[in-house]
C-alpha atoms as a printed R data frame, in Angstrom:
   type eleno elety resid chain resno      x       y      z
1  ATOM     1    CA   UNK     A     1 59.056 -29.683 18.933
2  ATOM     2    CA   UNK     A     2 56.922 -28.503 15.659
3  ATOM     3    CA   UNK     A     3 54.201 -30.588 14.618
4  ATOM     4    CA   UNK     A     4 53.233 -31.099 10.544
5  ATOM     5    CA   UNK     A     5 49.144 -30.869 10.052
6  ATOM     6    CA   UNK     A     6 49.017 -34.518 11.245
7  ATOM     7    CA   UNK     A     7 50.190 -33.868 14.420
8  ATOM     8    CA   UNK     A     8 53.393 -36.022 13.634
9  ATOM     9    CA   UNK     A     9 56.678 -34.573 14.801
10 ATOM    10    CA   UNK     A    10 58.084 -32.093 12.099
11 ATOM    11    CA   UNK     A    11 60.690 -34.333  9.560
12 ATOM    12    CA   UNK     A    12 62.549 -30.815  8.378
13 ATOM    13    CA   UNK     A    13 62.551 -29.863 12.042
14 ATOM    14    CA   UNK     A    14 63.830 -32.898 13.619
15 ATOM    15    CA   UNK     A    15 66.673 -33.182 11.035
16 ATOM    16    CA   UNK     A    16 67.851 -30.010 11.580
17 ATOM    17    CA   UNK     A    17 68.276 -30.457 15.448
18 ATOM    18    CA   UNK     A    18 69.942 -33.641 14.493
19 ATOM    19    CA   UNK     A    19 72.277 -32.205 12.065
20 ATOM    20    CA   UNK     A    20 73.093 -29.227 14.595
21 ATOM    21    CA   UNK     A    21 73.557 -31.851 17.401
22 ATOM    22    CA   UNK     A    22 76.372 -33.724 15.255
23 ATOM    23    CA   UNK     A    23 77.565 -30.227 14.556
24 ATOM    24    CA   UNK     A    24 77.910 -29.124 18.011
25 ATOM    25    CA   UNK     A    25 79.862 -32.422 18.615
26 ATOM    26    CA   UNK     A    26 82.529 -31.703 16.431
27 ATOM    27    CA   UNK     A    27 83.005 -28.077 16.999
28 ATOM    28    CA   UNK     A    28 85.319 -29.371 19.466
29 ATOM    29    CA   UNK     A    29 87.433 -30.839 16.751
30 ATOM    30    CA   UNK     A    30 89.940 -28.256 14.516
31 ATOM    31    CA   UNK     A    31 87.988 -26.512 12.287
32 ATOM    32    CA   UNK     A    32 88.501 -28.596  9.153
33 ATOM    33    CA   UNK     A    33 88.100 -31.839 10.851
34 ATOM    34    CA   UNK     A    34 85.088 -31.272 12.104
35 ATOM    35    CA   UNK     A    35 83.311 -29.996  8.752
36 ATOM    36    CA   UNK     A    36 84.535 -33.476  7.614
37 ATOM    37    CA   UNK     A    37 83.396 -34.925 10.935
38 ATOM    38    CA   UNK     A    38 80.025 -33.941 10.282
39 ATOM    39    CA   UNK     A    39 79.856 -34.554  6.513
40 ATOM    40    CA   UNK     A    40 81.084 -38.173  7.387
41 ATOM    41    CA   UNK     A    41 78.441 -39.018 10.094
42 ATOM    42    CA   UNK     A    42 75.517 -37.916  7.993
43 ATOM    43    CA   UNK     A    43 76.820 -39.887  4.711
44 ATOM    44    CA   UNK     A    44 77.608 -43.089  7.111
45 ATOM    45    CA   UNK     A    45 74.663 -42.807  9.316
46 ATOM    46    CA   UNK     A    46 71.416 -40.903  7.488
47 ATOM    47    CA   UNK     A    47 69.617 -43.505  5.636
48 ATOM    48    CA   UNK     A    48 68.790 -41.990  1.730
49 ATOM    49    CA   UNK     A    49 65.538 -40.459  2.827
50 ATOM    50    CA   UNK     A    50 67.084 -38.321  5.404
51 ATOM    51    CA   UNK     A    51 69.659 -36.852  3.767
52 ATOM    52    CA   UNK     A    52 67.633 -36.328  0.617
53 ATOM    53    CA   UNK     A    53 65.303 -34.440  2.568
54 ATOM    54    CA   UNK     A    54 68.125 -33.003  4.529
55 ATOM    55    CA   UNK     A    55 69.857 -31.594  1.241
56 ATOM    56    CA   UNK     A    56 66.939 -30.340 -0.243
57 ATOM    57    CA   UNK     A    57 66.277 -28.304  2.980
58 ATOM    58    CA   UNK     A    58 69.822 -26.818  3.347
59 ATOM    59    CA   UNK     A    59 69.468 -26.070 -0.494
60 ATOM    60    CA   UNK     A    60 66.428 -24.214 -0.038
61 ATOM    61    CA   UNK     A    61 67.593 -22.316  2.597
62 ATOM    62    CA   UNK     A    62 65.069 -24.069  5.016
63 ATOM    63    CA   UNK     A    63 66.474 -25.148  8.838
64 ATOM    64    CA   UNK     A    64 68.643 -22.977 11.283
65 ATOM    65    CA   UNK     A    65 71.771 -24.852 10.888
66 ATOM    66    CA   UNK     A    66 74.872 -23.662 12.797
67 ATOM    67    CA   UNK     A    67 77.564 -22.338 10.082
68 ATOM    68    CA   UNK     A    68 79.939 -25.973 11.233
69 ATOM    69    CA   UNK     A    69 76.671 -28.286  9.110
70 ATOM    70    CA   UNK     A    70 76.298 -25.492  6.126
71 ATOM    71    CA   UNK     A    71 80.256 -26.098  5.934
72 ATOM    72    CA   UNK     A    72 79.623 -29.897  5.961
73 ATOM    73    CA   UNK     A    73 76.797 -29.847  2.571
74 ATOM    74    CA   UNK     A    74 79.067 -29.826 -0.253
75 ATOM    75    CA   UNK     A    75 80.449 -33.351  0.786
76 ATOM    76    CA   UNK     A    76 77.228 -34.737  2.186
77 ATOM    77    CA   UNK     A    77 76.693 -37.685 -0.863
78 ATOM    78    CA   UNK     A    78 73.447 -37.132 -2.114
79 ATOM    79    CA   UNK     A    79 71.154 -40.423 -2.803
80 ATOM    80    CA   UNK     A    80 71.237 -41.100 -6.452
């Protein structure tokens, strides 16, 4: 695991193991319910913070995410 200067595990890092984890999950679903699968777990399960953060990753084109999560972004909510 990647480490930020403080020597705290890496927040961009982690989330985008978690995301890919949730992903991997529901590549055993059909296709399109599993992009809603994963779009769903984040938006019911992510506190604010973490899927701000998540978002803004994915939008910069920051985090190896498997093709299944980059499906999932246009109907993760984001935090107002």
């Amino acid at each position: 695991m990647s480490h930020d200067e403080n020597g705290r595990p890496d927040t961009d890092a982690r989330l985008t193991r978690m995301a890919n984890q949730i992903g991997r999950f529901f590549l055993s679903k059909p296709h399109a319910e599993g992009v809603a699968g994963v779009a769903d777990h984040i938006n019911k399960f992510w506190e604010p913070r973490m899927r701000r953060r998540f978002l803004d990753l994915a939008e910069a084109g920051g985090g190896d995410l498997l093709p299944i999560v980059r499906e999932a972004l246009p109907a993760i909510r984001r935090p107002a």
